[in-house]
N, C-alpha and C positions, 0 to 999 in steps of 0.2 A: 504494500500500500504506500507504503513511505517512498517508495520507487519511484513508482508512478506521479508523486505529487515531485516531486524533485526534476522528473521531465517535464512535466506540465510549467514550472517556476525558469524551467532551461529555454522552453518555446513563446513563452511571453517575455522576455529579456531580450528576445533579438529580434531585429529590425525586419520589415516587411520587406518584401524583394524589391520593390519597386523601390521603396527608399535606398535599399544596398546600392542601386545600379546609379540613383540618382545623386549619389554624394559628390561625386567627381562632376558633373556637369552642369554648366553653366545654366541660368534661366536662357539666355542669348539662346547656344547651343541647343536646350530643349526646345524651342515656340520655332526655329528651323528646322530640325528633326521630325517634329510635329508636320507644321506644313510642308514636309516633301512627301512624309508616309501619306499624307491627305490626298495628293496631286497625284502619287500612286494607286489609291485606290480607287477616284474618278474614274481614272484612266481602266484599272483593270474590269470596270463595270461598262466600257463602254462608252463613256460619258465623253463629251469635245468641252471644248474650252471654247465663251463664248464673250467677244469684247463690246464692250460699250460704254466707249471715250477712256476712262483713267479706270474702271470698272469692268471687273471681269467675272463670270460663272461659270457651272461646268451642267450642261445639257444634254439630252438622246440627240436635239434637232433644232432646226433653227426656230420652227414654229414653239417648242417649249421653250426654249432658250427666249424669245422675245416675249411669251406669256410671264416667267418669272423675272427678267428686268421690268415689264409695267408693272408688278407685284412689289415692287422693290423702289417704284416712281423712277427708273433710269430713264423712262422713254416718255 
């Protein structure tokens, strides 16, 4: 019993994975990291990149891509 409470006291004393991986890395570094894996996953869904003027989204088409910029008031 005393065992088991001694592993239990071992796994709440260390740090959550995501915090281990995140001590070394800047906020800078993470919010790019961030949005490349984003720009990746558009992309692996199929998704185009759609510009409008200094603004840009990611669409099936052009007919959606111009429905969510007037959603958004770009147009």
């Amino acid at each position: 019993m005393l065992g088991l409470m001694a592993i239990a006291m071992m796994n709440m004393a260390t740090l959550p994975r995501e915090e281990k991986i995140n001590i070394f890395i800047t906020d800078e570094e993470r919010k790019r990291r961030l949005a490349k894996a984003e720009i990746e996953r558009h992309k692996a869904n199929g998704l185009k990149e759609f510009f409008y003027g200094e603004n840009s989204l990611y669409a099936r088409n052009q007919k959606n891509a111009d429905r969510k910029a007037r959603n958004k008031h770009w147009l």
